[in-house]
Structure formats: C-alpha cells, structure tokens
VOPAGU-2260 file (C-alpha; in pm, 1 decimal, decimal comma):
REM VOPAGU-2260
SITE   aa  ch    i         X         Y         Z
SITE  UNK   A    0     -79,9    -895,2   -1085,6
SITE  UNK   A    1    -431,5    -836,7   -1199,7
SITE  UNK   A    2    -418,0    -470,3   -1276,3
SITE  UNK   A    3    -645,1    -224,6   -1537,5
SITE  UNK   A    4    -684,2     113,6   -1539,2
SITE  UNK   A    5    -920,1     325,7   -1768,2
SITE  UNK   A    6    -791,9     688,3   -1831,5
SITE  UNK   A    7   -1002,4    1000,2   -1927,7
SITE  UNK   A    8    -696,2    1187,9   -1984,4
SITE  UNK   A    9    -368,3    1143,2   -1793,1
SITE  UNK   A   10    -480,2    1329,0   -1539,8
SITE  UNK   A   11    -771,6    1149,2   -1437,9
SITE  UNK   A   12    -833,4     755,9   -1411,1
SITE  UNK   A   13   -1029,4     493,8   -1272,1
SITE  UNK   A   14    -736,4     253,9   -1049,3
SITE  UNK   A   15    -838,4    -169,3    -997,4
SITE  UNK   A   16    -647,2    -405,4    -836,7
SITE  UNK   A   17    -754,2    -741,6    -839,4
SITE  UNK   A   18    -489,0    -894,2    -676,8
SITE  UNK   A   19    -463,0    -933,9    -266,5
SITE  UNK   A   20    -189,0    -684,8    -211,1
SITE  UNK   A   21      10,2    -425,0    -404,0
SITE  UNK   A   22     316,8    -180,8    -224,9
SITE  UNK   A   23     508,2      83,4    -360,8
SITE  UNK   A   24     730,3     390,5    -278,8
SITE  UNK   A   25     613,7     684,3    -402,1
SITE  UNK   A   26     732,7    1023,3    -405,3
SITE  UNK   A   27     437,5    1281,2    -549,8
SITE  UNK   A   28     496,8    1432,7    -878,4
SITE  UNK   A   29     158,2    1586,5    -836,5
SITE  UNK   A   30    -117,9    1669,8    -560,5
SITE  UNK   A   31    -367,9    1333,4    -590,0
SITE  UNK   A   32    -720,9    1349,9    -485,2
SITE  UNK   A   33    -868,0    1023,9    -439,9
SITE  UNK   A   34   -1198,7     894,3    -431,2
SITE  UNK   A   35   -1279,2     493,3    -275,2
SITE  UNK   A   36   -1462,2     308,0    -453,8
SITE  UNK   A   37   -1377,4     -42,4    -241,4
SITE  UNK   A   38   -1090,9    -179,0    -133,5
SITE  UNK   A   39    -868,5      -8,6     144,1
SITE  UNK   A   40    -506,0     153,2      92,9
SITE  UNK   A   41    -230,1     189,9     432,8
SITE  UNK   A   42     -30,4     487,5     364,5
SITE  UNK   A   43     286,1     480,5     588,5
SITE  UNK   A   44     508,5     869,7     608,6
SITE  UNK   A   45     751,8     937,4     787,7
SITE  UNK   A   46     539,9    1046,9    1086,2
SITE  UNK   A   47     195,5     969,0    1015,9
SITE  UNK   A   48      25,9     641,7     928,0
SITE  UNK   A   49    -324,3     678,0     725,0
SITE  UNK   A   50    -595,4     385,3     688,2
SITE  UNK   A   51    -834,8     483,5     367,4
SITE  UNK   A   52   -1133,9     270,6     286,8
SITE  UNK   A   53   -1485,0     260,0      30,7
SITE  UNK   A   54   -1611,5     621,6      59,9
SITE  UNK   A   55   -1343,0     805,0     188,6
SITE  UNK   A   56   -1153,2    1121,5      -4,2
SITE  UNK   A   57    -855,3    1269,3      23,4
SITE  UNK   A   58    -599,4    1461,8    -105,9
SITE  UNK   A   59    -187,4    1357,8    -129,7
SITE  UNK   A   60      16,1    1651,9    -172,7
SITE  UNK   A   61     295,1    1657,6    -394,2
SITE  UNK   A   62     646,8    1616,6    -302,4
SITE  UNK   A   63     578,4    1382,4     -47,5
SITE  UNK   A   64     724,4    1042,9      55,9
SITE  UNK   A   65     501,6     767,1     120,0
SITE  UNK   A   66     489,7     362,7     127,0
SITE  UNK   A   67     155,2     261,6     -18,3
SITE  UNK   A   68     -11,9     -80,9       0,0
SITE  UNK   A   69    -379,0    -160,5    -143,8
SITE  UNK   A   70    -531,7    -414,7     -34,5
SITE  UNK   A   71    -895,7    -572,2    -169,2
SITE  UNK   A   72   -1155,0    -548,3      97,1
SITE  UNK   A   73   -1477,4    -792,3     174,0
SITE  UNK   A   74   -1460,3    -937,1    -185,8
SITE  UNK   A   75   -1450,3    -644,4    -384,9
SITE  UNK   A   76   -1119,3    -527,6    -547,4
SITE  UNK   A   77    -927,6    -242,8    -477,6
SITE  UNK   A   78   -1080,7      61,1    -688,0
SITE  UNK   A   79   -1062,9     395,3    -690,0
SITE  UNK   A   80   -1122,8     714,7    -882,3
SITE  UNK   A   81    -779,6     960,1    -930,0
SITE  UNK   A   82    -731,2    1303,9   -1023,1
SITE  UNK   A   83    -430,3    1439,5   -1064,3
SITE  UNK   A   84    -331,9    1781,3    -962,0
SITE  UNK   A   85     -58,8    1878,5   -1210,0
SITE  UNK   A   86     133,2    2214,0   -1136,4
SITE  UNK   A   87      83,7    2321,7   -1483,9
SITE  UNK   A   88    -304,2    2303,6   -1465,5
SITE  UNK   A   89    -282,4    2471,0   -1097,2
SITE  UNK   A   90     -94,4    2769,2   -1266,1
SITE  UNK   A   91    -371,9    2825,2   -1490,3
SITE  UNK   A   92    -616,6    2790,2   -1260,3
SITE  UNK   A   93    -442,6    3034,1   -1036,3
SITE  UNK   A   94    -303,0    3270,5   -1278,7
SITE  UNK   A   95    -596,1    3538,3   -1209,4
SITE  UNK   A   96    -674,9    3479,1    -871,1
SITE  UNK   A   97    -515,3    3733,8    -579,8
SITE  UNK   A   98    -361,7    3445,3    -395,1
SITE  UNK   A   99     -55,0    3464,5    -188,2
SITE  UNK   A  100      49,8    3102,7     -52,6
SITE  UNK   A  101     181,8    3109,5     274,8
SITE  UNK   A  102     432,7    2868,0     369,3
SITE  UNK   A  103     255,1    2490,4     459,0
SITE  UNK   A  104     313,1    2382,9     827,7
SITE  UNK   A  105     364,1    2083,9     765,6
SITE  UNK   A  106     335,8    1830,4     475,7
SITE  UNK   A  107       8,7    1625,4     559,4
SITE  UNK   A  108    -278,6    1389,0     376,1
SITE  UNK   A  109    -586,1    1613,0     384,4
SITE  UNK   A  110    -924,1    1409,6     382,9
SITE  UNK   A  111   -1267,9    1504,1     306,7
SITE  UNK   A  112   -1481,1    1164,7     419,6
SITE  UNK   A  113   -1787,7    1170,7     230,9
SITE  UNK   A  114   -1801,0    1542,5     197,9
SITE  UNK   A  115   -2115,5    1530,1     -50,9
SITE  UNK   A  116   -1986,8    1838,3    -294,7
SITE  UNK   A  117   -1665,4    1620,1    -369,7
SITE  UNK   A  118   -1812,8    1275,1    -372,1
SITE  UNK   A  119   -2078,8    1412,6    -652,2
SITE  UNK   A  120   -1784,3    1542,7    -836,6
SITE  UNK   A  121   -1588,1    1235,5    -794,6
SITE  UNK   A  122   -1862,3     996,5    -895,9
SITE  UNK   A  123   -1968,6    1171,5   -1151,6
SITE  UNK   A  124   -1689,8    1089,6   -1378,1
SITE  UNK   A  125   -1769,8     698,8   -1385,3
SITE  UNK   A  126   -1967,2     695,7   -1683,8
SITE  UNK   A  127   -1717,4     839,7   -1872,1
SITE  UNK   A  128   -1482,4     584,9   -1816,1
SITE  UNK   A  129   -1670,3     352,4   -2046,2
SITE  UNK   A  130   -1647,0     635,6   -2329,9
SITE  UNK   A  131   -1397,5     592,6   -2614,3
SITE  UNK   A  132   -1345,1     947,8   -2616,4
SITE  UNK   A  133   -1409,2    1265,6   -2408,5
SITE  UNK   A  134   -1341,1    1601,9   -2526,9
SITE  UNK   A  135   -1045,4    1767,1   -2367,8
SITE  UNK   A  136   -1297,5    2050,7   -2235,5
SITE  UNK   A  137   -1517,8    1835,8   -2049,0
SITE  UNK   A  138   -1227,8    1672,6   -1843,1
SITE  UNK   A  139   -1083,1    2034,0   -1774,8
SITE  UNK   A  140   -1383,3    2143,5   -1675,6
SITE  UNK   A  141   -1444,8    1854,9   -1350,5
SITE  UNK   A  142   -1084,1    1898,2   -1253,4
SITE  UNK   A  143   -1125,5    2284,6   -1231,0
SITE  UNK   A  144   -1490,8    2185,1   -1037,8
SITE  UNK   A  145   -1279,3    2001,0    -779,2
SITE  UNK   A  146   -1046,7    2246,7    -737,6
SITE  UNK   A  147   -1273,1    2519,5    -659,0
SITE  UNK   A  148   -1502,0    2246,2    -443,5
SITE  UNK   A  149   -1151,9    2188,8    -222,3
SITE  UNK   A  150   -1113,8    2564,6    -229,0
SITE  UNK   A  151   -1498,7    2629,1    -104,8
SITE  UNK   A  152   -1486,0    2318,5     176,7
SITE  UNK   A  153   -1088,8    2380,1     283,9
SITE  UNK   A  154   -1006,7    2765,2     321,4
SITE  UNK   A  155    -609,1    2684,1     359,8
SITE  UNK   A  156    -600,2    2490,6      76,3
SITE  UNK   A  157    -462,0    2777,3    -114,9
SITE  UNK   A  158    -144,4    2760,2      76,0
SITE  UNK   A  159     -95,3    2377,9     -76,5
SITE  UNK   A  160    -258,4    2445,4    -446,0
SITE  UNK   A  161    -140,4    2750,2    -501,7
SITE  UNK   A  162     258,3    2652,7    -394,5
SITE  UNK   A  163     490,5    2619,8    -696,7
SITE  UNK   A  164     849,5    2615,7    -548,6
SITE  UNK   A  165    1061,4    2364,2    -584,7
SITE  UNK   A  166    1207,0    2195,5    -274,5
SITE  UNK   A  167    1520,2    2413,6    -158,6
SITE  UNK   A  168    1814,9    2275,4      -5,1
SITE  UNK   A  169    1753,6    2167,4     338,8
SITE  UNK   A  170    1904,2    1989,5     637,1
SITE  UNK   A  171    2038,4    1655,0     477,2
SITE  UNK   A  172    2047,6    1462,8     810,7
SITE  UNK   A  173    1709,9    1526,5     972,6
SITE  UNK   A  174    1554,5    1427,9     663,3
SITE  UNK   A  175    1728,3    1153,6     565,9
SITE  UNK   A  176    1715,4    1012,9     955,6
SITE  UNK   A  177    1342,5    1080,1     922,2
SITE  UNK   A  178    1299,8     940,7     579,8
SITE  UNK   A  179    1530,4     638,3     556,3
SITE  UNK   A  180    1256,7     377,9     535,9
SITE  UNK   A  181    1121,1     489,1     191,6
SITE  UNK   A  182    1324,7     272,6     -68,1
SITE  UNK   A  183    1325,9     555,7    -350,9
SITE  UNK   A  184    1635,0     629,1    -614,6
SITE  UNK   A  185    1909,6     824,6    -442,4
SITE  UNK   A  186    1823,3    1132,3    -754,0
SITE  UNK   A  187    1473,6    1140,1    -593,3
SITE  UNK   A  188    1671,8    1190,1    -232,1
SITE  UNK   A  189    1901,7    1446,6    -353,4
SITE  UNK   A  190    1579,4    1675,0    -524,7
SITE  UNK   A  191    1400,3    1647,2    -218,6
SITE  UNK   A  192    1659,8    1781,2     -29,2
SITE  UNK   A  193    1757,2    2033,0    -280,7
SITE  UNK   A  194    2036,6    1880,2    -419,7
SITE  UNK   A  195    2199,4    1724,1    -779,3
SITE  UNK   A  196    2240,5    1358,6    -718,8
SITE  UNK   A  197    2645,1    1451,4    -697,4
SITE  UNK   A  198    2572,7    1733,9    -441,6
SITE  UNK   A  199    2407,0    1473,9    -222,9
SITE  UNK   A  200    2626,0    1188,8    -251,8
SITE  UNK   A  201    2925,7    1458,0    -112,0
SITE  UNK   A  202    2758,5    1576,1     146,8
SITE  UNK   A  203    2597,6    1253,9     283,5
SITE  UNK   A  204    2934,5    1090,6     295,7
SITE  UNK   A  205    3063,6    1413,7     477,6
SITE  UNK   A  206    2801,4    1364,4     747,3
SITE  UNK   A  207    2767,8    1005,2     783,5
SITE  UNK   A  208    3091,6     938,2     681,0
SITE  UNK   A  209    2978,5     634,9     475,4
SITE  UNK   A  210    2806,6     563,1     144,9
SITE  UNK   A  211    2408,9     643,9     122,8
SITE  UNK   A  212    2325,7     273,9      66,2
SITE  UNK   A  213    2516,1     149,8     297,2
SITE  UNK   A  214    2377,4     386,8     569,1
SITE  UNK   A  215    2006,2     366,8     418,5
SITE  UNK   A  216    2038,1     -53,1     488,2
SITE  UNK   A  217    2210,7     -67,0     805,7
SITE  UNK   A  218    1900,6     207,4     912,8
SITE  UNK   A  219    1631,2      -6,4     791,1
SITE  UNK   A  220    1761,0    -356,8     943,4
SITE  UNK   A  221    1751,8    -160,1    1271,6
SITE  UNK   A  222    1413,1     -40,7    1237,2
SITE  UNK   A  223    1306,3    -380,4    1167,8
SITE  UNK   A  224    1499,8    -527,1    1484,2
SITE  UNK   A  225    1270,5    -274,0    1690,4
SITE  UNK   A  226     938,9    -406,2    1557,6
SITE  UNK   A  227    1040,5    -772,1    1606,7
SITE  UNK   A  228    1195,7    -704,7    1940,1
SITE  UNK   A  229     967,2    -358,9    2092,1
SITE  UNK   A  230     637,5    -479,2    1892,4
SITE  UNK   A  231     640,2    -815,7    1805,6
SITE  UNK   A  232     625,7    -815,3    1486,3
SITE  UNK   A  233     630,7   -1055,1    1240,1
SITE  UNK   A  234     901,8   -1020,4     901,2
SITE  UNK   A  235     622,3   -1001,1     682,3
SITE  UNK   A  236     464,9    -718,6     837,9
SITE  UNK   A  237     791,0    -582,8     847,1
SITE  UNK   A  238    1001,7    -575,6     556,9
SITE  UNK   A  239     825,1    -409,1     304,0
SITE  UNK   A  240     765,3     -77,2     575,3
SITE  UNK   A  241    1105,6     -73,0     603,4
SITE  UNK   A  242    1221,4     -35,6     285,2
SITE  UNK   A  243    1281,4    -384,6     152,5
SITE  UNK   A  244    1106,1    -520,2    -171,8
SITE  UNK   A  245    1093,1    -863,3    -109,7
SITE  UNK   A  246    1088,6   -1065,9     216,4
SITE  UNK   A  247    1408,4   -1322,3     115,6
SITE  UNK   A  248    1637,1   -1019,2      41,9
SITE  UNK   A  249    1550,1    -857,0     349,9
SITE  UNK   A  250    1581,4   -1232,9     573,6
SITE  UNK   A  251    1935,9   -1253,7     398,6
SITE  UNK   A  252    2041,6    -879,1     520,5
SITE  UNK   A  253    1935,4    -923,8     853,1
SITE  UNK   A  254    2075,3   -1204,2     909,8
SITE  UNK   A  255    2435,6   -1078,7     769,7
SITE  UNK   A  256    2408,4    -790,2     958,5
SITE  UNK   A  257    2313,6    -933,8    1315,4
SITE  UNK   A  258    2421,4   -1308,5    1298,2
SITE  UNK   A  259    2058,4   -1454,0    1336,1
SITE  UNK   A  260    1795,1   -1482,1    1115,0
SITE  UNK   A  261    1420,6   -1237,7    1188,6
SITE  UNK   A  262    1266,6   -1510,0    1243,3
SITE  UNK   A  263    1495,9   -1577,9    1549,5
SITE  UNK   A  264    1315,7   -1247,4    1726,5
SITE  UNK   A  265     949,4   -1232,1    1564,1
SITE  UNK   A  266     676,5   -1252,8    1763,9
C-alpha cells in the first residue's frame, strides 16, 4: 500500500493514500478533526453511516467505534489534513475556563462543511508540512485556534471537548449487540464497557453463555446473511462491514456456519 504521511508534531499530519482502498477498525484515542483535501472516506457506526469527500470537515469524537474505508476519488489520492485532539492538550486549554460539561446525548460525527473560519485554519498548515522543523509554539498555537474556532461556530461543543471521564461500566449486552460488527481486541471491548479484559470475559460468558469470539462470529455471519438475502448484496461489499479482514476468511466461515457458500445468496 502506497502510504506517506508528513507530521508537524504527533498531533497534527498531512494523511495520503495512494492506493484504491484502505479499511480499518478504529476505536478513538482522541477527538480528530479532519480536513479533505481529495479523496472520500465511508465511516460505518453502529447506527449511523457518514460519506466525507474534498472540502468537507469534521470532527470524530473520542471513544468511539467506527469502520473506516478511504477511497481515492476522480484521480486524485486520498488526502487529508488531521488534528488531533489529545485530552492532555484539552485540559490545558480548559483548565481556566468556567466550563461545566454536561453529559453528551449521544456519541455522533460533528461536521462543519466548508465552514470558512475552520477551512482557513485547516489549510493554513500546508506549507508547513514541507518544513524540516516547526517550533513547538507555532503548532500549539493552530490547534488552540481550532479549538476556540469549534467553540465560536458549535456552542455545545463544550459538552464533547471539555469531557474527561473515562467510560464507566455499562450494560454489556446492548453494547456489544449494537457493536458486534467492529473487529477490535476484546481489551478495547472490555474498556469501553468499563471493564478489565477478565471482568468482561466473566460477564459476557454469564450473559451469552458462550465465549466472546465465538458469539462476535456467529453475529457477524448473520449480519452478512441479511445483506445478501434482505439487500442483495454482494460478499465484497460485505465482509469487511461486518467485521471480517479479508474476503477468503470470511467465504470459509460462512460457509461452515450455514452449509453454502455467500456466493450461493449474493445478489
């Protein structure tokens, strides 16, 4: 895979993908704003699915689950500008400031299309990508300018920036039956639902009464079976939103678990 990426710092670099498509599972270690450049990137949750192309901006909370897949778009590669959000530079930011986060609705993408404040922000760090250095100051200073740009254009943002807990323990069931598809380590699982990797494992077997991988599998081959069979779907349109890396380890599954092949049902 033809991929290069130019750094500032570590919290802020310029993303190119050359090839024709790239996927991952991702859980957020930090809030991600993100500029396009070209290209276009499907992000698939649990409950939302979000189409992102040249020009748009948005931001990716942290702590979320998401399958990502770039894609190249009319001939250009996919690029992008990121900035990452880290909790330790939020805290500073915030450390001052009479903010009281109030408890986030609901985990979403927020997107600010072409807002011009952000975009001239944004685009503003491309010469410096060419730069052999960059004093430490000058890249703290644009990453507090976008923050206080997001807080100026997006008066709840506070209530997603300025949010430091750590997930608590939560319903293990409705999360995993909502999450299933995302093909992450079972430690990233367990923290997510507030849990030590041990912790989780006990309970999950308590509730499903079988082991996490074999649950997460027999989950994802049935998802799959509905988009073939309910939305005609094709297995490589499929496997990779279901959790599976590659399409000849999924075909394999499948066909162990139901006694035909996805091909058999594909549209």
């Amino acid at each position: 895979m033809e991929y290069q990426a130019k750094y500032i710092t570590e919290d802020i670099k310029l993303s190119c993908y050359e090839d024709k498509f790239f996927k991952s599972d991702i859980m957020f270690d930090h809030h991600m704003l993100i500029w396009f450049i070209s290209g276009e990137t499907k992000i698939v949750q649990a409950d939302a699915t979000y189409i992102f192309k040249k020009g748009d901006i948005f931001l990716i909370p942290r702590n979320q689950l998401a399958t990502i897949i770039n894609y190249p778009k009319d001939g250009q590669p996919h690029k992008t500008v990121v900035m990452h959000l880290s909790t330790k530079r939020l805290s500073e930011f915030y450390v001052n400031l009479p903010v009281k986060p109030k408890a986030s609705e609901s985990q979403k993408i927020y997107t600010f299309n072409h807002h011009p404040l952000l975009e001239s922000c944004l685009a503003s760090l491309i010469p410096y990508f060419e730069m052999k250095e960059l004093p430490e100051n000058i890249a703290s200073l644009k990453i507090t300018e976008a923050i206080s740009i997001l807080r100026a254009i997006d008066k709840g943002i506070d209530n997603v920036l300025s949010n430091f807990e750590e997930p608590g323990k939560i319903d293990l069931a409705d999360y995993m039956e909502k999450n299933f598809m995302f093909n992450l380590p079972l430690e990233k699982f367990g923290y997510l639902t507030g849990r030590s990797l041990t912790t989780f494992k006990r309970d999950f077997s308590k509730i499903f009464n079988t082991t996490p991988q074999r649950w997460l599998t027999q989950k994802r081959l049935e998802l799959a079976h509905y988009h073939f069979v309910e939305k005609k779907k094709k297995p490589i349109d499929v496997y990779y939103e279901v959790g599976f890396e590659n399409l000849s380890h999924f075909s394999y599954a499948f066909k162990k678990h139901f006694g035909y092949a996805p091909t058999d049902l594909a549209g």
